[in-house]
N, C-alpha and C positions, 0 to 999 in steps of 0.2 A: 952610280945612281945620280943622276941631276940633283942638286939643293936649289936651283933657282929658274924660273922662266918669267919673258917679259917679253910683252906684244905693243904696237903701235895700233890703233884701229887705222885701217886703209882710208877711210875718207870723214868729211866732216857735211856731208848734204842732210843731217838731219841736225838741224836746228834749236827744236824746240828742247830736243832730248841729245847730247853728245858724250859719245864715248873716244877720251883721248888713250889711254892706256889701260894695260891690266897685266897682272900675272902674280905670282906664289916667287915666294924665298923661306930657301932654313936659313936664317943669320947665322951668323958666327958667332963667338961670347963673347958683349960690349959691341958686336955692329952698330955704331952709330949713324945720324942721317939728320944735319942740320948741324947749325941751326939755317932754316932755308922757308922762304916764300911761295907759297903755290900759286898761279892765276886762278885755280879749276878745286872743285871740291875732289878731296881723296881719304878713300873708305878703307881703313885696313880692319881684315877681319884674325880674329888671331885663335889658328887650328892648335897650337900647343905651345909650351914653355911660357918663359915669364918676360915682359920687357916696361918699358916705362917711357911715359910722352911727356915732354914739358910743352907747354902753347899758352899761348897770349889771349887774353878774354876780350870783350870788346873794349874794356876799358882800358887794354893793354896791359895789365897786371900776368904775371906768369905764375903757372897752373904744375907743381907734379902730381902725376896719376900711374899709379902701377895697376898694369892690366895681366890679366891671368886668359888659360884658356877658355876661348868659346865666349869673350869680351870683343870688343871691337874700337876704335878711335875715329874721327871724323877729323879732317886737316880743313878749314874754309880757306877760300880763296884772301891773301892780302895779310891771312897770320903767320907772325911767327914759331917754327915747332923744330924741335928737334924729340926723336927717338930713339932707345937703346936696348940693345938685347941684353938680358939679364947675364949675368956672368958663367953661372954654372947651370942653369937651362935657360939657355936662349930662345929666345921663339920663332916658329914657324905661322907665316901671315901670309892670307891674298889679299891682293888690293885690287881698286878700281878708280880709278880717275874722270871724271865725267862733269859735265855741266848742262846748263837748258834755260830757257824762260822759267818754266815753274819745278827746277829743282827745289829753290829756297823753299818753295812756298810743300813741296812734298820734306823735305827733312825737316820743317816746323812741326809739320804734324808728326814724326817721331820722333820728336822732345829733342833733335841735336842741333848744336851751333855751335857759336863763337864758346857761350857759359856753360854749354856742355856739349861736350867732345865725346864723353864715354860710350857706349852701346853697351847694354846688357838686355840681352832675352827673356820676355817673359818666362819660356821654358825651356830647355835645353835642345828640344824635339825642333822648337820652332827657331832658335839661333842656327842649329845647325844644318836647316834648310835654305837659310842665310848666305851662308859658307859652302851649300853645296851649287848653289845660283852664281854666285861667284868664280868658283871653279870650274864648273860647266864654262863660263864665256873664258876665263884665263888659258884652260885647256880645247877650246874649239879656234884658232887661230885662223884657220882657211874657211870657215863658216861665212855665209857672208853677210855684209854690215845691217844688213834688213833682220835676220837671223838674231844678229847679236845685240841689237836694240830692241829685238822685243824682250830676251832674259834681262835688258838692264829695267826692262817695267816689272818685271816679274822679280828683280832683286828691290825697286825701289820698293815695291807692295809689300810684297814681305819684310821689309826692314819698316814700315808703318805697323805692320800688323803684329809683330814680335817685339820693338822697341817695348821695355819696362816702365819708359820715360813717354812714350806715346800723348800726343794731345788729343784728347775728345772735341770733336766736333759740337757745336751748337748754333743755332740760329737757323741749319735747314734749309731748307728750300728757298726760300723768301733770300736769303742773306746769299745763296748761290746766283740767286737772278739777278742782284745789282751786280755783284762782281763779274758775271757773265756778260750784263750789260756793257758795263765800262771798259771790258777787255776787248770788246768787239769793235766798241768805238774806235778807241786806239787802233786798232787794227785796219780801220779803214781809214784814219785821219791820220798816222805816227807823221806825216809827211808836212803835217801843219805843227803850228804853235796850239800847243794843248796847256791848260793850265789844271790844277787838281779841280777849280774853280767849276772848269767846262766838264769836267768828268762827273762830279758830285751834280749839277743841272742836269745831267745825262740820267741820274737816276732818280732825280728831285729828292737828294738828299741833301740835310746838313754837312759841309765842306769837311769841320772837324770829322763828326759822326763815320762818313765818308771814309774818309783817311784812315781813321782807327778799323774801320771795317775790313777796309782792303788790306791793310796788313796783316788781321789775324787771319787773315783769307790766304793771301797771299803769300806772307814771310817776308815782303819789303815793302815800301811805301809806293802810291800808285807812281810817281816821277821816274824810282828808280826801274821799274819794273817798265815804263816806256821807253825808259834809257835802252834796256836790254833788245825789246823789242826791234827799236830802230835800229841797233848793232848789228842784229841776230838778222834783219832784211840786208842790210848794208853788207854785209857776208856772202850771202846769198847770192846777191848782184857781183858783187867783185867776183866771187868762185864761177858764176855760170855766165857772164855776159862781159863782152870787151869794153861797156862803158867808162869814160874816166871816172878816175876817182874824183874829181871834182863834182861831177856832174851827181854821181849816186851820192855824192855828201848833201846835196840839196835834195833828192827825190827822197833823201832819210828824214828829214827836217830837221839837217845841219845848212844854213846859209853861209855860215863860217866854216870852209874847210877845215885850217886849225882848230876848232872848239872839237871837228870832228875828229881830227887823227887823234889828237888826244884822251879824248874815250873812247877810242878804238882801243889804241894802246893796251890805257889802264886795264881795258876786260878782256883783250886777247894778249897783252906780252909782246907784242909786234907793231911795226907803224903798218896803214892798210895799205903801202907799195908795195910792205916785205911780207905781210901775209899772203897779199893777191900772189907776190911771184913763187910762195910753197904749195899755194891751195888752188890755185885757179885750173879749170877745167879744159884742158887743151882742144881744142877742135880742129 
């Protein structure tokens, strides 16, 4: 009988929402795994035995946490983590690996991050429909990538709606329509010098006010969330069109090539010559 499966998603054309791997393992007893760095958020979900995560908060300090069955762990992009299967029941876990524009700002509203890593279920029914969303995509490997990005909405949902840590929404309507505003902005302007300055005019709000808004909205500040944006275009263009990279480094609103490969880098793991030559679209 298999103890362990593991997929690649075949392509990266969806953007907003990306799925880089998935799959289930039984570890061994003391399986370890780090201490290691991830570019991309990864979700383990743990179907049985015992194991334990060390991970770095934001303020860098390190964290142990022993997780049991039908718990879960969250790895953010840029910490450090190492984890271990318990010695005499080791655990069995699926994971998924993924990122997006508004992931952060979805795993804000199920209470995880940097200062909490854990997952616990409201109730057992609803964690382990968590864990069956998960296996569903681990165990559909030939499905295709249209398929498999809508179960990763239908895993984010559920893990909003069963998180015990869960954030409640407040402000309504009214606090959706700035953010919606300023997201739109960006969206038609990422290609200019935007300042939070022009975003907060955008909604004739206070700049502070502003800012604080957009993050409880969002899960990052508006800048960095523009960052992501013009990466997430800049991708786009390298994977589907032969223009240089020079050239998409300015239709992104980088004028500095170099300012750009370097936040390319830092959020993909890659400079954008050695991305474009694994991800680009052959015609």
């Amino acid at each position: 009988m298999d103890d362990f499966s593991f997929s690649v998603f075949p392509n990266e054309n969806f953007l907003d929402l990306r799925l880089y791997q998935y799959g289930w393992e039984q570890c061994a007893p003391l399986y370890a795994f780090g201490p290691y760095v991830r570019n991309h958020y990864l979700f383990h979900y743990v179907i049985s035995g015992h194991g334990t995560l060390d991970s770095t908060d934001q303020d860098g300090v390190t964290h142990k946490y022993r997780l049991n069955e039908d718990q879960g762990f969250l790895i953010c992009p840029g910490q450090i983590n190492t984890y271990c299967a318990d010695k005499t029941a080791p655990w069995k876990y699926t994971w998924l690996e993924f990122d997006g524009l508004r992931v952060t700002e979805y795993l804000d509203r199920a209470g995880l991050g940097l200062n909490q890593p854990i997952y616990r279920p409201q109730t057992l029914t609803q964690g382990q429909e968590v864990r069956d969303t998960m296996l569903y995509i681990a165990s559909h490997t030939d499905a295709s990538p249209l398929h498999l990005i809508g179960h990763m909405c239908l895993f984010l949902d559920g893990l909003i709606q069963s998180s015990a840590t869960r954030q409640e929404l407040h402000g309504g309507q009214l606090r959706d329509f700035y953010i919606q505003e300023a997201i739109t902005y960006m969206e038609h302007n990422y290609h200019r010098e935007i300042t939070v300055e022009d975003l907060a005019n955008v909604c004739k709000l206070n700049r502070s006010y502003f800012s604080k808004l957009f993050k409880e909205s969002m899960g990052c500040p508006p800048q960095e969330f523009l960052i992501r944006l013009r990466l997430s275009r800049a991708a786009e263009l390298m994977k589907g069109t032969a223009n240089p990279i020079g050239d998409i480094s300015v239709m992104c609103g980088y004028p500095n090539q170099l300012h750009f490969s370097r936040a390319f880098k830092k959020r993909y793991g890659l400079s954008p010559r050695e991305w474009r030559l694994q991800n680009q679209i052959k015609k």
